[in-house]
C-alpha positions as CSV (number, residue, x, y, z in Angstrom):
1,X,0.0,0.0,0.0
2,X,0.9,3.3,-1.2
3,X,1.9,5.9,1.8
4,X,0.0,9.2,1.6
5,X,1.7,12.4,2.9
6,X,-0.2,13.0,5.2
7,X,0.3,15.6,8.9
8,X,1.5,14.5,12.1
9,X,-1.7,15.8,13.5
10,X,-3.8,13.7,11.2
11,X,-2.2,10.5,12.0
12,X,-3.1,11.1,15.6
13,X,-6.7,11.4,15.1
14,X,-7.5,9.2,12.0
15,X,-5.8,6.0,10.3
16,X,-5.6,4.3,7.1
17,X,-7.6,1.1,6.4
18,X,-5.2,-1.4,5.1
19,X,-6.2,-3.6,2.4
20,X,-7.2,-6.6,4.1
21,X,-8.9,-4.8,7.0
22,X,-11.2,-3.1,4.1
23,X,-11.7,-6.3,2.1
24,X,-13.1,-7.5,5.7
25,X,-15.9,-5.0,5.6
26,X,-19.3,-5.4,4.4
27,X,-19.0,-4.2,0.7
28,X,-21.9,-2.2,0.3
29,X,-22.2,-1.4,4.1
30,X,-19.1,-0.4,6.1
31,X,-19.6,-0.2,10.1
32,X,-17.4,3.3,10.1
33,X,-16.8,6.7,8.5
34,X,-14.5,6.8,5.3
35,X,-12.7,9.9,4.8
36,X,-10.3,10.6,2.1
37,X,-6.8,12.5,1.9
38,X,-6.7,15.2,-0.3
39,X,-3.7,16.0,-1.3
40,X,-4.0,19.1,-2.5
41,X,-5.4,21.0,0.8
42,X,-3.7,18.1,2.7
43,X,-6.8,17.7,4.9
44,X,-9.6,14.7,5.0
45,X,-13.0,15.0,4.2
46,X,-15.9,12.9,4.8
47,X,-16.1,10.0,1.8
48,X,-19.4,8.0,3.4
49,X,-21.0,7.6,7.0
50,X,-21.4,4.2,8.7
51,X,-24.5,2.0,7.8
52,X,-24.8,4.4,4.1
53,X,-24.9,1.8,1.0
54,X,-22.3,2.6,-1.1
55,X,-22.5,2.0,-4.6
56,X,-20.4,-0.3,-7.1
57,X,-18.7,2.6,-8.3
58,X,-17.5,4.0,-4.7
59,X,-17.1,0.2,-3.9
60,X,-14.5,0.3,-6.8
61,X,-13.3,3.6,-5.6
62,X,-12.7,2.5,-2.0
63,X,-10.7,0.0,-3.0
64,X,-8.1,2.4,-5.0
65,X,-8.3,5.1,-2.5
66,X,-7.2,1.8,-0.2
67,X,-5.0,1.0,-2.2
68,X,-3.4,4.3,-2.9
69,X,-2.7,4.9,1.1
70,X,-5.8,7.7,1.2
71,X,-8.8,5.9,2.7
72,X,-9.0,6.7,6.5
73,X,-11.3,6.0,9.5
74,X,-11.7,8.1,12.7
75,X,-9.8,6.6,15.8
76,X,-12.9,7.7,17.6
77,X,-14.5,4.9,15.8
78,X,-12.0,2.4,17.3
79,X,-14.5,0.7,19.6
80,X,-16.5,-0.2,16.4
81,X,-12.8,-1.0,14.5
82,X,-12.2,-3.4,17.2
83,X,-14.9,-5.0,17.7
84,X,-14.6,-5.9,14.1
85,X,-11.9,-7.2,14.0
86,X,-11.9,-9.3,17.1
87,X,-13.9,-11.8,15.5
88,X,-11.3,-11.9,13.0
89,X,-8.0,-11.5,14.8
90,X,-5.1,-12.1,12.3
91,X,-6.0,-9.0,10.5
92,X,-3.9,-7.2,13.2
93,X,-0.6,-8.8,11.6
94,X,-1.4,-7.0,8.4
95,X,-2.6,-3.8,9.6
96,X,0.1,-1.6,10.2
97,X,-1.8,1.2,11.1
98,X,-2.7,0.4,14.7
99,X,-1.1,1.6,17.3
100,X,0.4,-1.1,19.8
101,X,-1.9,-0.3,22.7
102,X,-5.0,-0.4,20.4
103,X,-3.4,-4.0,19.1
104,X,-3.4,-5.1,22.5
105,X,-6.8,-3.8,23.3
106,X,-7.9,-5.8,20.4
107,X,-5.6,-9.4,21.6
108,X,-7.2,-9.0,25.0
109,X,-10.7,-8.8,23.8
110,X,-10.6,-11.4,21.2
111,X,-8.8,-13.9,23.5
112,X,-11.4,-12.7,27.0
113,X,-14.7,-13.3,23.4
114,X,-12.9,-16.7,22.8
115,X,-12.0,-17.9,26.3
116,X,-15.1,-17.2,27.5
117,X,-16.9,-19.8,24.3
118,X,-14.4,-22.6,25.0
119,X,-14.9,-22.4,29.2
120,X,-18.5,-22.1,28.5
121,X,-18.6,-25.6,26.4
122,X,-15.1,-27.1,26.4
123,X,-15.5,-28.8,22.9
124,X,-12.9,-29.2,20.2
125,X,-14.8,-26.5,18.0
126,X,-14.6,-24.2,20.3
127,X,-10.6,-24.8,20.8
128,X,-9.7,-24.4,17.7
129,X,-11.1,-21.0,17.5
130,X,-9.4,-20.2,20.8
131,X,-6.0,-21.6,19.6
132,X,-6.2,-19.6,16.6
133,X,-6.5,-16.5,18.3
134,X,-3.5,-17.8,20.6
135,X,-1.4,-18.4,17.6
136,X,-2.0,-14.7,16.2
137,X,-1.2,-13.5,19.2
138,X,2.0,-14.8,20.4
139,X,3.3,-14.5,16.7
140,X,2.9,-10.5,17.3
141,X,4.8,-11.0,20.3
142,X,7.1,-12.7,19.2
143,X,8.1,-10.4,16.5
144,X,8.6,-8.2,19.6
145,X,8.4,-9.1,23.6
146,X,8.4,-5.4,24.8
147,X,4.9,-6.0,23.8
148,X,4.3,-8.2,26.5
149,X,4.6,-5.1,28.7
150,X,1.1,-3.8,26.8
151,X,-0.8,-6.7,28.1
152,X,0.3,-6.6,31.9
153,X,-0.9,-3.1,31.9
154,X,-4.3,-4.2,31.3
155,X,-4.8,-6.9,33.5
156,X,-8.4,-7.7,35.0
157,X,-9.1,-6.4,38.0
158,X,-12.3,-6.0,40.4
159,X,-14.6,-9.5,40.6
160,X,-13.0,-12.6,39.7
161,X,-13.9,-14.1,37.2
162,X,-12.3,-17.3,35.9
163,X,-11.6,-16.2,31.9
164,X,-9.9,-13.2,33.5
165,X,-8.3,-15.1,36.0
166,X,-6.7,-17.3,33.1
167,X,-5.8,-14.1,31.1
168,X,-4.1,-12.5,34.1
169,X,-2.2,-15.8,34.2
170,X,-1.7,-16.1,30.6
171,X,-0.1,-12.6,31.0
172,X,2.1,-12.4,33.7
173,X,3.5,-16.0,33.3
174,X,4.3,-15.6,29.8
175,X,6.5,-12.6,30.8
176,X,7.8,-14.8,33.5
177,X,8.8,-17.5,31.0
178,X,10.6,-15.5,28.7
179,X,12.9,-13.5,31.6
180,X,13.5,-16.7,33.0
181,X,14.8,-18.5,29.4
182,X,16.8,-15.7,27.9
183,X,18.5,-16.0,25.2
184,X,17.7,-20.0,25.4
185,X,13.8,-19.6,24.2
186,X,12.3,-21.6,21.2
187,X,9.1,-20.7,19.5
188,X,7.7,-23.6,20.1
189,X,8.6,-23.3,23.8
190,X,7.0,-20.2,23.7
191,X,3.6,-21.0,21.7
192,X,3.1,-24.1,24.0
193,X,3.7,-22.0,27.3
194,X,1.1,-19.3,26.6
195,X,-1.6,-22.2,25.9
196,X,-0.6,-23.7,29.0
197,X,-0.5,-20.8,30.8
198,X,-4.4,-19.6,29.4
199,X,-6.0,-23.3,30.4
200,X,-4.5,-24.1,33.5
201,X,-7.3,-23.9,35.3
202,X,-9.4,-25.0,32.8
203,X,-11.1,-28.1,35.2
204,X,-12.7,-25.2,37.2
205,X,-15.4,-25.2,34.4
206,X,-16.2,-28.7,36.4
207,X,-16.8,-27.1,39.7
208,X,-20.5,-26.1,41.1
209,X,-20.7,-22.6,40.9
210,X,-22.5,-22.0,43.9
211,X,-19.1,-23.3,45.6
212,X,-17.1,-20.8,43.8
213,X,-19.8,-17.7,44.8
214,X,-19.7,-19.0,48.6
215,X,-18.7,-16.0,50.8
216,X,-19.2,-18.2,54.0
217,X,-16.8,-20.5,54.9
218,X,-16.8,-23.6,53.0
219,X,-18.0,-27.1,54.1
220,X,-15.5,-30.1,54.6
221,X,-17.7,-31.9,52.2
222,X,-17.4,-28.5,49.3
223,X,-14.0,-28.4,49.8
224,X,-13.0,-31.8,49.0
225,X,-15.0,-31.1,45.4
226,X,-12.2,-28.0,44.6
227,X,-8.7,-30.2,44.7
228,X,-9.5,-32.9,41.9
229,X,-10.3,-29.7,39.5
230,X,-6.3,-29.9,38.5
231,X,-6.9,-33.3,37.2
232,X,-10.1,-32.6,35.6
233,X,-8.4,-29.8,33.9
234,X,-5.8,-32.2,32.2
235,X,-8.2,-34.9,31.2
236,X,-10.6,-32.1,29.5
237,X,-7.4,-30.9,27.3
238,X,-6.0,-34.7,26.6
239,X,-9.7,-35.6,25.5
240,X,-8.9,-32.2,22.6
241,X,-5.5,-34.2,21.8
242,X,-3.2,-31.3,24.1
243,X,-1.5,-33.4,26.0
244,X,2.4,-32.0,26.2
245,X,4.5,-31.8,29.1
246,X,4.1,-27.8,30.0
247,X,0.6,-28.2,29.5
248,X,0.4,-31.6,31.7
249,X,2.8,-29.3,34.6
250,X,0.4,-26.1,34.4
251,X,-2.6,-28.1,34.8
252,X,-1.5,-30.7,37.4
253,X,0.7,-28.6,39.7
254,X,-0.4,-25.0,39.8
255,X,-1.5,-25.5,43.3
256,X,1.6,-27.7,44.4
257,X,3.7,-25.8,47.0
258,X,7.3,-25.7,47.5
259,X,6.4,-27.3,51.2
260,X,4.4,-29.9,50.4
261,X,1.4,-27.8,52.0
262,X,-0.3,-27.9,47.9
263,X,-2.8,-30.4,46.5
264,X,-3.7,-32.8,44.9
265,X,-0.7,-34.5,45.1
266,X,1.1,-32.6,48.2
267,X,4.3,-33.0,46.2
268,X,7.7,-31.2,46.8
269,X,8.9,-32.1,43.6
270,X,7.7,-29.7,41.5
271,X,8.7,-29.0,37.6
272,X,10.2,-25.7,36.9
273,X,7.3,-24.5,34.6
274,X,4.8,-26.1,37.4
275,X,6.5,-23.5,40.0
276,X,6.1,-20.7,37.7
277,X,2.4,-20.8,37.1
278,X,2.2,-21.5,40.5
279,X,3.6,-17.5,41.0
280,X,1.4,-16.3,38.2
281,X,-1.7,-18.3,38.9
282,X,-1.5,-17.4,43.2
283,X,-0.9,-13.4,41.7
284,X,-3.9,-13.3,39.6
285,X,-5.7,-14.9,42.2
286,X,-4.4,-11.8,44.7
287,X,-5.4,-9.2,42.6
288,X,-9.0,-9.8,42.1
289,X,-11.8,-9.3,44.0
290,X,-13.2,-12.8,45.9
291,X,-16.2,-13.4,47.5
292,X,-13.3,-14.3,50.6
293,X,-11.4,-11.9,49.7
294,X,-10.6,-8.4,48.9
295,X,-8.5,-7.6,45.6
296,X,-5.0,-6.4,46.7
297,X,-2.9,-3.8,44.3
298,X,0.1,-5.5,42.3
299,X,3.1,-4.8,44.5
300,X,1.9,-5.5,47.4
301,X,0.5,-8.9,45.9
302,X,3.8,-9.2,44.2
303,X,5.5,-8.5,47.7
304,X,3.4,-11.2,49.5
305,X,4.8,-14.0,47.4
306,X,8.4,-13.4,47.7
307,X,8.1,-13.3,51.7
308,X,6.7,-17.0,51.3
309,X,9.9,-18.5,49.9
310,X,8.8,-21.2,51.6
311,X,6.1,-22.0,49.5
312,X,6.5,-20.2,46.3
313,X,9.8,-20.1,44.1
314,X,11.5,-17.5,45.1
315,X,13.4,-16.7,41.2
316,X,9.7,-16.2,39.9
317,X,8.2,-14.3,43.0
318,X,11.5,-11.7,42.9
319,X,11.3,-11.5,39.6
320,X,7.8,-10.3,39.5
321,X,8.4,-8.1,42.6
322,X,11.2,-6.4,41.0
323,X,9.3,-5.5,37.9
324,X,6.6,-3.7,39.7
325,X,9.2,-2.0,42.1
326,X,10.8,-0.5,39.1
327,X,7.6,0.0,37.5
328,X,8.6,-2.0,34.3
329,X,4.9,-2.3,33.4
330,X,3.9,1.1,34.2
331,X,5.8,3.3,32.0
332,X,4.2,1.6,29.1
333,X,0.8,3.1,27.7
C-alpha cells in the first residue's frame, strides 16, 4: 500500500484502512466513516458515514483510494474497528496502522470473546477458534516481547472471574517464561507456554458454581470437590488431543507448593514450569476481588509471594516483585 503524505496531526486522530482490513468490511455497508486525503489542501474530508450503501462505483473507488494509502477511519471509531476485528483477529498482523496499545486492546478482547466460548462448552470447535487467536497472538509478540509489557498493563481487576483469572495468568507467566529462558527460548517453547499458561485452570469449568460464589466458609464436604479440579483440567485438554508436558505441569501442579502444603498430590517435587504458574496463577488470584477476599494492588501482591519463599519459588516471586518496584509495566501506555 501506497503511503499518503499525510500531517503528524492527522495520523493522531484518523488512520488508514489497510487492504485486508477493508476487504473484511461489508462491501456495500461499512460499520465506520471513510474519509479521504486530499492531497492538495492536505486535509480529509468525509467520503461515506457508517451504515450508508455505497455504490459499485465507490465500492471500486474504495478500494483504489485503499490502495493508494488515502482511505481513512476516525480513531474515535476504534470501539466499532475493534470490535470488528476481534472476530477476526489475524488481521492485526497485516494492519500496520494500529497503534500497539489499540493491538493489544484488540488481543485481550478477542482472546477474553474466545475464552469465554471454549470455558462455557469445552468442545474441540470451540478450541480451535481459541487456539487460533493464541497463535495470532504470540506471533505478534514474538516479533517483539516489549509487547508483553502492553498486556500486563491491562490486566483484570475487580470481581473474579475465571476467563480473567486465566488471562491474568496467561499474562504475567508468559512474561515470567521468557525472563526466565533468555537468550535460550524456542518458538515452540514459547507457543506451547502461553496455551498452558491460558488453560491451566481450565477443570474449574467442572466445579458447582455456587461453591465458587460461597462467601461463608466452606463445608468439609465443598472443599473436598475444589482439589480434583487440576486433574479434571488435564483430562478435559487430553480428551482435545493437548497433552504435552508444560501443558500436563500447568494443569496438574499449579497448586503444588514448595512445602508440600499444595494439592492434589502434596508433592515437593515440583517441575520448573509447574513452579512458575504457580507464582502467576497465586498473583492473579491476589489481585481480584473474591467473595473471601478483597483484591490487593500489584506490589503488594507481588511482595506477599516473595516473603513466602517457603512455599513459592523465590526466582519467579523476585522476579515479578522487582518488575513492579521499578515499574517495568507502568511506563508503558
Amino acid at each position: 500500500m501506497a503511503t499518503a503524505a499525510v500531517p503528524d496531526k492527522i495520523s493522531e486522530e484518523y488512520y488508514q484502512i489497510s487492504e485486508a482490513i477493508l476487504e473484511s468490511f461489508p462491501k456495500y455497508r461499512p460499520p465506520l466513516d471513510f474519509f479521504v486525503f486530499k492531497t492538495d489542501i492536505a486535509q480529509l474530508v468525509a467520503y461515506s458515514r457508517k451504515g450508508d450503501r455505497l455504490s459499485n462505483e465507490q465500492v471500486e473507488e474504495t478500494r483504489r483510494l485503499c490502495s493508494e494509502g488515502d482511505l481513512f477511519v476516525a480513531r474515535s471509531d476504534h470501539p466499532i474497528y475493534s470490535q470488528h476485528i476481534v472476530k477476526q483477529l489475524d488481521l492485526v498482523l497485516v494492519d500496520q496502522n494500529l497503534k500497539e496499545a489499540e493491538v493489544a486492546d484488540i488481543c485481550l478482547r478477542a482472546l477474553d470473546l474466545r475464552l469465554a466460548d471454549f470455558l462455557e462448552q469445552p468442545v474441540k470447535a470451540l478450541f480451535d477458534f481459541l487456539y487460533s487467536d493464541i497463535q495470532v497472538i504470540t506471533e505478534y509478540l514474538w516479533n517483539d516481547m516489549h509487547r508483553m509489557r502492553l498486556f500486563i498493563r491491562r490486566l483484570h481487576r475487580g470481581e473474579y472471574s475465571l476467563q480473567h483469572h486465566c488471562i491474568n495468568t496467561f499474562c504475567i507467566g508468559l512474561w515470567l517464561f521468557v525472563e526466565s529462558k533468555g537468550e535460550e527460548l524456542r518458538r515452540k517453547d514459547f507457543d506451547q507456554a502461553a496455551l498452558s499458561l491460558l488453560l491451566h485452570d481450565v477443570g474449574m469449568v467442572k466445579i458447582p458454581s455456587f461453591i465458587l460464589s460461597k462467601t461463608t466458609p466452606l463445608k468439609s464436604e465443598e472443599k473436598d470437590k475444589i482439589p480434583p479440579h487440576t486433574l479434571l483440567g488435564y483430562k478435559i485438554m487430553h480428551k482435545l488431543d493437548q497433552s504435552f508436558d508444560t501443558l500436563r505441569q500447568a494443569t496438574l501442579e499449579h497448586h503444588e507448593r514448595l512445602d508440600g502444603s499444595g494439592y492434589p498430590q502434596h508433592s515437593k517435587d515440583i517441575s520448573s514450569f509447574g513452579r512458575l504458574v504457580a507464582v502467576a496463577d497465586a498473583f492473579s488470584a491476589m489481585i481480584q476481588t473474591r467473595p473471601y477476599a478483597a483484591a490487593k494492588d500489584c506490589l503488594g501482591a507481588a511482595r506477599e509471594l516473595t516473603e513466602e519463599k517457603n512455599r513459592f519459588d523465590f526466582a519467579y516471586s523476585s522476579k515479578l516483585l522487582g518488575a513492579f518496584i521499578s515499574e517495568a509495566f507502568g511506563r508503558m501506555k
